[in-house]
Every structure is written in structure tokens, then in C-alpha cells.
C-alpha positions in Angstrom: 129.4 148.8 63.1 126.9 148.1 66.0 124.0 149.4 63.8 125.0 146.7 61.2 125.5 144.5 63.3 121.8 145.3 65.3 120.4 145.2 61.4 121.5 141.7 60.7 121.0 140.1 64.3 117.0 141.9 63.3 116.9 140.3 59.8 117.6 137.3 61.1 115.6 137.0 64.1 112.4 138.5 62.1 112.7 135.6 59.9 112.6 133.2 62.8 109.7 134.7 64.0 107.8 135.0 61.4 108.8 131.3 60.4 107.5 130.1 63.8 104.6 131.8 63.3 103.8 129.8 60.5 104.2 126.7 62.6 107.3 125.8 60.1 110.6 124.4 60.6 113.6 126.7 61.0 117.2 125.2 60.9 119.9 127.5 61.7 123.4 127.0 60.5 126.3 128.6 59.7 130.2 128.2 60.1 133.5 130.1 61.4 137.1 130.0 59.3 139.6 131.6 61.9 143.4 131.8 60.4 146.6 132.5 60.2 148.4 133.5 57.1 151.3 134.9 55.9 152.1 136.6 52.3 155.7 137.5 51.5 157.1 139.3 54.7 153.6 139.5 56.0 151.7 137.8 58.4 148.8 137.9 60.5 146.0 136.4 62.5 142.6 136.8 60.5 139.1 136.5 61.0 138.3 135.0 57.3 134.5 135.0 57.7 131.6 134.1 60.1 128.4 132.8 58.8 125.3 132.5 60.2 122.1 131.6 58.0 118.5 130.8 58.9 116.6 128.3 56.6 113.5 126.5 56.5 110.6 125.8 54.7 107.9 128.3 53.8 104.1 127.8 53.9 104.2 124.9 51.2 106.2 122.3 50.6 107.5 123.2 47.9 109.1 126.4 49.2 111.9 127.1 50.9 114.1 130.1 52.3 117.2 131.0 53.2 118.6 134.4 55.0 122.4 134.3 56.1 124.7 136.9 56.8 128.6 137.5 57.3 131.3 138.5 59.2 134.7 138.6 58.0 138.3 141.0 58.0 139.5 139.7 55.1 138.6 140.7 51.3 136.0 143.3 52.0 135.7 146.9 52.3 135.3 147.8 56.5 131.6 149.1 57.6 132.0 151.7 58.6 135.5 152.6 57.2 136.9 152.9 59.9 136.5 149.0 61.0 138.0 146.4 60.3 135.3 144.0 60.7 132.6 144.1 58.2 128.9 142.8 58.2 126.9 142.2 54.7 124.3 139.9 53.5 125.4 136.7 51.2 122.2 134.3 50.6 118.7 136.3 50.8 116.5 133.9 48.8 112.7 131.8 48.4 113.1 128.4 46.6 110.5 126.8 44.4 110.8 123.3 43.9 108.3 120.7 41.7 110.1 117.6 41.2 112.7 118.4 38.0 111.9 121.8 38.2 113.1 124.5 40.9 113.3 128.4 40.6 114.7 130.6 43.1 114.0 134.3 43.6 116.2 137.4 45.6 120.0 137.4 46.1 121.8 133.9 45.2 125.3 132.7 43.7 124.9 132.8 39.9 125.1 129.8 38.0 128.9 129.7 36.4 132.2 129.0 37.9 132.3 125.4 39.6 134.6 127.0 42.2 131.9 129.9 42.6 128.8 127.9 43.2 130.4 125.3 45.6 131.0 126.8 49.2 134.2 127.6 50.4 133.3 125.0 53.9 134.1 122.2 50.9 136.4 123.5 48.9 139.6 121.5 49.5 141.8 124.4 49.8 141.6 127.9 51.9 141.3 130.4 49.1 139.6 129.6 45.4 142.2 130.0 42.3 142.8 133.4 40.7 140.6 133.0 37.8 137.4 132.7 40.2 138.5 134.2 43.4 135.0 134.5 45.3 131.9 133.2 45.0 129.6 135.3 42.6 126.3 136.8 44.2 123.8 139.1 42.5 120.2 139.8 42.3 117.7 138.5 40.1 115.9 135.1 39.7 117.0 131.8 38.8 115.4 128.4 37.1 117.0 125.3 37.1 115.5 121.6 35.2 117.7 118.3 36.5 117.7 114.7 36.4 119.0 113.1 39.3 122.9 112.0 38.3 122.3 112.7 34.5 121.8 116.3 33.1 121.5 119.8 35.2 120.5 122.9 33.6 120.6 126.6 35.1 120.1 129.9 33.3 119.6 133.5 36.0 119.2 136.9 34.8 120.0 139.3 37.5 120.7 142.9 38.0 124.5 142.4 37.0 125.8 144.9 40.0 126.6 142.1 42.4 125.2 141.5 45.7 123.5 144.0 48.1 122.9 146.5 45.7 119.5 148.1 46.2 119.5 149.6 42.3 120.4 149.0 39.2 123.0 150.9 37.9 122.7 151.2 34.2 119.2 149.8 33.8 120.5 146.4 31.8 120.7 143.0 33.3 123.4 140.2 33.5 122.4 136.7 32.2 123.8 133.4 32.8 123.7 129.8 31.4 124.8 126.4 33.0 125.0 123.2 32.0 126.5 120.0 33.6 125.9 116.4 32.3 126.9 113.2 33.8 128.3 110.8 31.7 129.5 108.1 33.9 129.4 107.7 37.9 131.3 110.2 39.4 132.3 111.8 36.5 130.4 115.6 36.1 131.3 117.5 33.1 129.9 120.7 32.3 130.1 124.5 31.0 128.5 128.0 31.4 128.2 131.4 29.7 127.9 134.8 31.6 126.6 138.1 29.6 127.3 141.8 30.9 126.5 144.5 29.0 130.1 145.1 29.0 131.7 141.8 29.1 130.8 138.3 27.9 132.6 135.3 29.7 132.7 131.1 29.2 133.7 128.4 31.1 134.6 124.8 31.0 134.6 122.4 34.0 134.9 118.9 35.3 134.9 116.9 38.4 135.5 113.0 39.1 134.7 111.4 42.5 136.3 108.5 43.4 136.5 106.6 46.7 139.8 107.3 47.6 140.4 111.1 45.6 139.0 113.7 43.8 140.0 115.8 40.8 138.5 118.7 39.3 139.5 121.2 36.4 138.2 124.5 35.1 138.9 127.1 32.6 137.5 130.5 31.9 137.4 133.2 29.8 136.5 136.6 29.9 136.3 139.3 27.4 135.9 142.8 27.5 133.7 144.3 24.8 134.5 148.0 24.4 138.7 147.0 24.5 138.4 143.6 23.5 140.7 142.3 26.3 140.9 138.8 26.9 141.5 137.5 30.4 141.9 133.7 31.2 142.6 131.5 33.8 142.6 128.0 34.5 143.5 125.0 37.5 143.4 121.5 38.0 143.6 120.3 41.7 143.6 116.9 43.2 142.9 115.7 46.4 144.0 111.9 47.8 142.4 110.7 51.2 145.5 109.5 52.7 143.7 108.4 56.0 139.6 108.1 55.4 137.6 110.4 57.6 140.9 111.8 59.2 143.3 112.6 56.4 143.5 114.4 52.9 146.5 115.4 50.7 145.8 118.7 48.3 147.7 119.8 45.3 147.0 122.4 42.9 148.3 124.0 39.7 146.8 127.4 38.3 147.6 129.9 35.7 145.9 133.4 35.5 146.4 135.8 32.5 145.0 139.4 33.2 145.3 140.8 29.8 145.9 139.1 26.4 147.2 142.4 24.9 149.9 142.5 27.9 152.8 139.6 27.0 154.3 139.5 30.6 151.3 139.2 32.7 150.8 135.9 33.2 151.1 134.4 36.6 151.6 130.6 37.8 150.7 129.4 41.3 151.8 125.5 42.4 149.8 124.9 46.1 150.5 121.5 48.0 148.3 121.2 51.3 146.0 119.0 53.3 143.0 118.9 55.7 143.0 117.4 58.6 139.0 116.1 59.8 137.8 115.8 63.4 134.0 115.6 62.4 134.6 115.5 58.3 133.9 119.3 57.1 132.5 120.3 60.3 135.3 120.8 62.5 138.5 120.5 60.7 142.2 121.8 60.2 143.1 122.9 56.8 147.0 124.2 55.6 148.4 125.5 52.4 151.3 127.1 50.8 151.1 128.1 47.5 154.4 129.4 45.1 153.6 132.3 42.5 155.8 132.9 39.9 155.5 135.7 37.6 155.8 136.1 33.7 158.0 138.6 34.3 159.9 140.3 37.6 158.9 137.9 40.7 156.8 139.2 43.1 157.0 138.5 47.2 153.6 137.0 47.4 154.2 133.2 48.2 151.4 132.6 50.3 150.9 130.0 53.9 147.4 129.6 55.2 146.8 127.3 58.3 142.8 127.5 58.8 140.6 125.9 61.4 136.6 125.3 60.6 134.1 124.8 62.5 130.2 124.1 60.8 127.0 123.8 62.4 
């Protein structure tokens, strides 16, 4: 562990250096999410992830950079095995940017799920609904054409093995499509193909600001093309600001269907929550419980997460 740990405290470092060097700004941010939560008869103290990113701009302009790493003992394999604690690289990309145009090359989150591509430091509850789970990272380059508050359009083709993968496996790539049009103020509505060379998927999405809540909804589909398996998902949250700048009330509904060719596999989650803000998303106090209930035998896996944050 103390040799990955040396590695990433280097990588990030070198990229200070060489960024001072250049006589160009470096910002560095990140952000911490201790917790405690409790699944079933479980429960536990966890260390859900520790961020820690260097950004800035490059020689020009119109390029940009960004290097950040994690720590975390939750939802990843241990480095080594034996630890508990593991250390692995999330964003490793350099940004292009002309006015409508941008294109961004090396490790990113691919363009799909709206759950995927927003970061869990904004999300309004601690973990993302089944369907999406975890933000999607891979390998490969990405262009993107917008007009501010009207039309957004993002298509990638990476390696399709995920992040921190130094080959590719099977010698094809992954590609994605996004698309997310504003109709109205506030209102963003939008949807997204990905393409394995074993798997297709889709997804539908939309999100409406408003001063005093939010609500957002998304559904995907997945399909598996030697088996033909269908899996689907779907939520629909909503968040009220009970007290502005201090107070927010959660609630979410989600269904998540591993298998269309299994008929009692279908799982139902109803989450009620809130966040508490001392400094909006930079330092606040976030709690959840969530209920499960199974298509068919119930399961002990009702879920309470209390979660402090702290960004920088």
C-alpha cells in the first residue's frame, strides 16, 4: 500500500511541478465522505472515499488538465489484497476547448447515465440508484459541441475495459452518444446510447431546477447480445429546500430488474433523507435510509447512511 500510495503522492506532485514550470495556474481540490452505515444487521464506520485532484491550465488557453486520485474502503478491491484501503486513479485527462467546441483526451467519465457523469459531492443522496451504481470511467477521447442553456451533444469512443487499464483486452472499443436539450429554463431533457462489443445500452433522463426543489428521473436499459438478457432500472428523486442554504428534504423511488428472462428478480427501493449545509456542498451532513423489497423472498439489506463532506 505505501508504494501506491508513494506513486500517486509522485503523479500528483510531478504534475505541479511541471505546471509551475510552465508559469501556469495550478488549483488543487478534492473532497473527503467519512460515514457510518448500517445494512441489515450490519454496521460500520467507513472511509467512503478521499479525493485529491490537481487542475489547471496547460500552455494555451484553451487547454486544460486534470490529474486526481482516490482513497476509499468501500466498493473496491483492497491494494494490495491484504488492505483494506485502496489507492487508484479516477480523472487523468487534457481538455480542448474553442468556444462551442471541446474535446478531451486520457481517462474521463463517459458520456451516459445523468447519475454517472454528475459527482457524487452533488448528488443529493449518499449512494447512486441500482441501475447506475458508480460513476463510469474508461479510456479513450471525447468531443462534445454545446450551446449555452439550449442543446449539448457528447459522443467518446474508448477502450471499453474501464478505468486504469493499461491494455485493451479484446482489441474492440466501446462507443457512446449523449444528447441533452433544453427546452425551457430549468428544464434539461436528454438521452444516451452506449455500444460494447457485447452489450448495447440506452437511456432516458430529465432534470428540472426550480428555486425551491429539484427533481430528476432516469431510465436505462441494457441488453446483452450473445443471451439477449434485458436488464433495466429506473428512479425518480426529489429534493425540497426546507430551509435555503441550511436545509434539504430527499426522497427517492427506484426499481432495478437484473434479468428479464428471470420473473422474480425485480427489486424496489423507497429512500427518504436530507442534507444538512454548513458551507452549501462543501462542508455538509448528509442521512439516508432506504427500504428494499424484493420480487420475491425479502432480503435483510435495508440500508442507513449518515455521511459528513467536506470539499476544497
Amino acid at each position: 500500500m505505501r508504494h501506491a500510495t508513494r506513486f500517486g503522492l509522485a503523479l500528483l506532485a510531478s504534475v505541479c511541478a511541471a505546471s509551475l514550470a510552465a508559469q501556469t495556474s495550478v488549483k488543487v481540490t478534492g473532497y473527503m465522505q467519512p460515514r457510518f452505515q448500517a445494512i441489515g444487521d450490519s454496521a460500520a464506520f467507513l472511509l467512503r472515499r478521499a479525493r485529491f485532484a490537481v487542475e489547471g491550465q496547460a500552455a494555451a488557453p484553451w487547454a486544460t488538465y486534470r490529474v486526481q486520485v482516490e482513497l476509499r474502503t468501500l466498493g473496491a478491491a483492497a491494494t494490495p489484497a491484504a488492505s483494506p484501503l485502496t489507492l487508484s486513479a479516477t480523472d487523468i485527462w487534457v481538455r480542448l476547448a474553442n468556444k462551442r467546441w471541446g474535446a478531451t483526451f486520457g481517462q474521463f467519465r463517459v458520456p451516459f447515465a445523468l447519475e454517472s457523469v454528475t459527482s457524487s459531492g452533488v448528488l443529493e443522496t449518499t449512494e447512486r440508484s441500482r441501475i447506475v451504481n458508480a460513476a463510469k470511467r474508461d479510456i479513450g477521447v471525447q468531443a462534445q459541441w454545446s450551446v449555452p442553456d439550449r442543446v449539448v451533444l457528447q459522443a467518446a469512443i474508448v477502450n471499453g475495459d474501464g478505468p486504469n487499464r493499461g491494455a485493451n483486452r479484446d482489441n474492440r472499443m466501446a462507443y457512446f452518444a449523449r444528447v441533452v436539450v433544453t427546452p425551457v429554463k430549468g428544464l434539461d431533457v436528454g438521452g444516451a446510447f452506449e455500444g460494447y462489443s457485447d452489450s448495447t445500452g440506452v437511456d432516458a433522463q430529465a432534470i428540472y431546477r426550480a428555486r425551491l426543489w429539484t427533481a430528476r428521473a432516469e431510465y436505462i436499459r441494457l441488453r446483452q447480445r450473445a443471451t439477449n438478457v434485458r436488464t433495466t432500472g429506473w428512479y425518480a428523486v426529489g429534493a425540497y429546500t426546507l430551509r435555503p442554504g441550511r436545509l434539504q428534504l430527499v426522497t427517492r423511488v427506484e426499481e432495478f430488474d437484473p434479468s428479464d428472462q428471470v420473473a422474480v428478480d425485480r427489486l424496489t427501493g423507497y429512500l427518504v433523507g436530507g442534507q444538512y449545509f454548513f458551507r452549501g456542498d462543501d462542508l455538509k451532513l448528509m442521512a439516508d435510509y432506504e427500504v428494499f423489497r424484493e420480487q420475491a423472498a425479502q432480503v435483510k439489506n435495508d440500508r442507513l447512511v449518515v455521511q459528513m463532506q467536506v470539499r476544497w
